[in-house]
C-alpha positions in Angstrom: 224.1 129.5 0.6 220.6 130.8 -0.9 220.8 131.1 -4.4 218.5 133.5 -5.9 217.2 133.7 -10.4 216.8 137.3 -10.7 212.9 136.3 -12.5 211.9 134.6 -9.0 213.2 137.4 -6.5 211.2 140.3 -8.7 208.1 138.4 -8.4 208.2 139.6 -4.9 206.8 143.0 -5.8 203.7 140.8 -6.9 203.3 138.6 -4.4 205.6 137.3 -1.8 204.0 133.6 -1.9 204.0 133.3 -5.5 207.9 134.5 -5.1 208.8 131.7 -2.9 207.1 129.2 -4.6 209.3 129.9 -7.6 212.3 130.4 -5.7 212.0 126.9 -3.8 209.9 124.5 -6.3 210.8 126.3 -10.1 209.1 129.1 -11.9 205.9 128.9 -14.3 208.2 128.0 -17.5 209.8 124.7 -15.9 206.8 123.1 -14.6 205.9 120.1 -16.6 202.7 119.8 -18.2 202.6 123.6 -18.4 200.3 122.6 -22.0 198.6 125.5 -21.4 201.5 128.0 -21.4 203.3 126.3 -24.1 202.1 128.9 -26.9 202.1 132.1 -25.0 205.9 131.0 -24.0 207.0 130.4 -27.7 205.3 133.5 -28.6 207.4 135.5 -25.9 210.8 133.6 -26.3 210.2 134.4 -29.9 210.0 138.4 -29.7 212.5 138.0 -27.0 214.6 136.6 -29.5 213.4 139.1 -32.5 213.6 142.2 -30.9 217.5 141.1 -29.3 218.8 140.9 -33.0 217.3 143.8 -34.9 218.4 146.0 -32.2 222.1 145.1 -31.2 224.6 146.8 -31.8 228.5 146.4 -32.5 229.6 147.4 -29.3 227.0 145.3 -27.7 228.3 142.0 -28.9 232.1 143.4 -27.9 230.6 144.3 -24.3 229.2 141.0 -24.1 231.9 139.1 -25.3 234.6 140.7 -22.7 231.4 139.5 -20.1 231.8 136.3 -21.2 234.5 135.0 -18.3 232.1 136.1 -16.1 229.3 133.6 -16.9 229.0 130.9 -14.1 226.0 128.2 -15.3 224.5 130.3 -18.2 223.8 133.1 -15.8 225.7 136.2 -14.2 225.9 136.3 -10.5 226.4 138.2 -7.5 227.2 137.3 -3.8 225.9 138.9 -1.1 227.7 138.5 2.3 228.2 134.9 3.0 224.7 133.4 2.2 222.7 134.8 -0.5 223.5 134.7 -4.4 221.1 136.4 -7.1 221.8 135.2 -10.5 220.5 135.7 -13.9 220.9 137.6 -17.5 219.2 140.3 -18.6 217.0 140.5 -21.9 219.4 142.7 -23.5 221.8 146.3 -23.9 222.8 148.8 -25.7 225.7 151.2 -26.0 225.6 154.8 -25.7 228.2 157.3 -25.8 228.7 160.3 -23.5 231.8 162.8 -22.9 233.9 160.2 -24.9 233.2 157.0 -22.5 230.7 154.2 -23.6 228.0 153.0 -21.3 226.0 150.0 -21.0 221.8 150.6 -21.0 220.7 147.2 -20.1 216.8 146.0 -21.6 214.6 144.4 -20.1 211.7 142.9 -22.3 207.9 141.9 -21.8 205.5 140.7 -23.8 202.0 140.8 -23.4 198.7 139.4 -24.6 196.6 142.0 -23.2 197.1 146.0 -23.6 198.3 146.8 -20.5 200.0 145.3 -17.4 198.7 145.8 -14.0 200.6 148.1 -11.4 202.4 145.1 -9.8 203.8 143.2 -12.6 205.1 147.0 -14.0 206.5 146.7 -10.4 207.9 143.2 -10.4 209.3 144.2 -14.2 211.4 147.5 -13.1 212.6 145.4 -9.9 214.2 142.5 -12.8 216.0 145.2 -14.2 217.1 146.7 -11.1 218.4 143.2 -9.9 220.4 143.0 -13.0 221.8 146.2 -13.3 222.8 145.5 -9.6 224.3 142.0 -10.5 226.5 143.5 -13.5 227.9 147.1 -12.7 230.8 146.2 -10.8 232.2 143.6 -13.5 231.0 146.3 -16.5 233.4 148.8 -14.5 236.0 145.9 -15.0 235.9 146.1 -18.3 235.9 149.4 -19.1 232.3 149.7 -20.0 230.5 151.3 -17.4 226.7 150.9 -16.1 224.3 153.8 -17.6 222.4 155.8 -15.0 219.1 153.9 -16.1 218.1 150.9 -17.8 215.0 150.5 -20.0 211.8 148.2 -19.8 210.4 147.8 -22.8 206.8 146.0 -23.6 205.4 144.7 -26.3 202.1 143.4 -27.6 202.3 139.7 -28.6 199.4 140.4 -31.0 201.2 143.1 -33.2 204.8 142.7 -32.3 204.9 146.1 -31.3 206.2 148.0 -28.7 203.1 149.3 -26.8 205.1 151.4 -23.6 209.0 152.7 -22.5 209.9 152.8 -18.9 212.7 154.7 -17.5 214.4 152.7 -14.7 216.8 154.1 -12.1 219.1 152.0 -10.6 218.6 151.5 -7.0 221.1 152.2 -4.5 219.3 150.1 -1.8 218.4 146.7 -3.6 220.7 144.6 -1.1 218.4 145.8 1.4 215.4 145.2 -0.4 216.8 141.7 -1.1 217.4 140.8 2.4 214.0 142.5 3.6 212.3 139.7 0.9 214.6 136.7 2.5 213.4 137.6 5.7 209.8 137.3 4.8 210.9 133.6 3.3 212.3 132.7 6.4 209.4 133.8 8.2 211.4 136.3 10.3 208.9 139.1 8.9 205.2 139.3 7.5 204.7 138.1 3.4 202.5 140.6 1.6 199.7 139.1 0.1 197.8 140.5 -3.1 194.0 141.2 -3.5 192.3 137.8 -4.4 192.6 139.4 -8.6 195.6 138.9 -8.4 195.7 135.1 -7.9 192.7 134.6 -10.2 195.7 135.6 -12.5 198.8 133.4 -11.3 199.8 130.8 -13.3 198.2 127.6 -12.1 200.8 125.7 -11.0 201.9 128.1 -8.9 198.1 128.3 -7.9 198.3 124.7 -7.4 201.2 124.6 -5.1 199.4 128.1 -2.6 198.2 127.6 0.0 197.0 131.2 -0.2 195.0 130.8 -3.4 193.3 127.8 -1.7 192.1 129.2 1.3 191.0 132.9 -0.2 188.9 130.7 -3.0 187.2 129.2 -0.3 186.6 132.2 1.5 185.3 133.9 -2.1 183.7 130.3 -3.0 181.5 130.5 0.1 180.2 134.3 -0.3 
C-alpha cells in the first residue's frame, strides 16, 4: 500500500521530483535543521491558526465534530483500489445554506512573503484543495452535510496579515486519474515533468539537497 499526504501529491503540479522527494524522504517542514524555515513556518502556522478561529462558524465545529470518527492518525483518508491511500486535512470550512440543505465549502489557506505566487504553486494550491474535497465528500454525504460545488483558496500576505487574492475551485471529477497518472511517473512507468531551472532556484533546500535534478541543471547553468 502507497500512502499518500495530500501537501506532497499537489506538489506534483510543481514539479514531479520535488513531489517524490516529499512523498518518500518527508516534506520541507520535517526536515531537521530546517533553521532557515523555522520563522517563515511559525509565521504561516500562525495565520493558519488566526484566520481558522475568526472565521468559523457554529455549524462548522458541529460538521467537524460528527467528522471526528472518521479521523485515522490526525488525518482523513481515502483508499483507492487496493494500493494507494491519500490522506490529509484541510485548512478549514464553512457552512452555507441553499434550498434548505447545509453545505460544506472547504478552505484552503496560503501565506506568502512575497505579493504574488507563481502559476505553478497557484496550481499545486487548487490541486490540495481538490485532493481534499475528493478525500471528504463521500463521508460529508454520511453525515448529512453535503460537499459544496467549490471550495475556496484563499492567500494571504505574511507581511500585513491580509488576504491579498480569492480563488474559486471546482471539484474535479477526474482526480483519481490524475492521481494514478502522478504514481506512474513515481514508478517510472511514465515521463516526470521537470520545471524551468527558476523554479528550483526556489525549492526549499533540502529538497534541493536531496535532487538530483537541481544538481545536474546547476552544473549545466554553472558552466554557461
Amino acid at each position: 500500500m502507497l500512502f499518500l499526504r495530500v501537501s506532497c501529491l499537489s506538489h506534483s503540479e510543481f514539479c514531479d521530483k520535488r513531489s517524490k522527494i516529499e512523498t518518500f524522504m518527508g516534506s520541507s517542514h520535517d526536515y531537521k535543521g530546517a533553521a532557515n524555515l523555522k520563522g517563515v513556518i511559525a509565521t504561516g502556522n500562525r495565520l493558519h491558526a488566526q484566520y481558522a478561529y475568526m472565521y468559523r462558524d457554529f455549524d462548522s465545529d458541529l460538521v467537524l465534530n460528527r467528522m471526528e470518527r472518521f479521523l485515522i492518525r490526525g488525518a482523513f483518508q481515502k483508499q483507492i483500489g487496493e494500493d494507494i491511500t491519500v490522506r490529509g486535512v484541510f485548512d478549514n470550512l464553512r457552512v452555507i445554506q441553499a434550498k434548505g440543505i447545509k453545505y460544506v465549502v472547504p478552505l484552503e489557506l496560503k501565506t506568502i512573503m512575497k505579493k504574488t505566487m507563481w502559476s505553478r504553486e497557484v496550481n499545486a494550491a487548487i490541486r490540495q484543495l481538490q485532493l481534499y474535497m475528493y478525500i471528504v465528500k463521500d463521508m460529508l454525504d454520511e453525515i448529512g452535510y453535503p460537499l459544496w460545488k467549490r471550495g475556496y483558496l484563499e492567500i494571504y500576505s505574511q507581511y500585513t496579515g491580509y488576504r491579498i487574492r480569492r480563488i474559486p475551485v471546482e471539484y474535479d471529477e477526474n482526480i483519481e486519474d490524475w492521481i494514478r497518472d502522478v504514481v506512474n511517473r513515481f514508478k517510472g512507468l511514465s515521463r516526470m515533468k521537470a520545471p524551468h531551472y527558476a523554479y528550483c532556484k526556489r525549492c526549499p533546500v533540502q529538497v534541493r539537497n536531496a535532487c538530483s535534478w537541481y544538481f545536474l541543471r546547476r552544473e549545466d547553468n554553472v558552466s554557461l
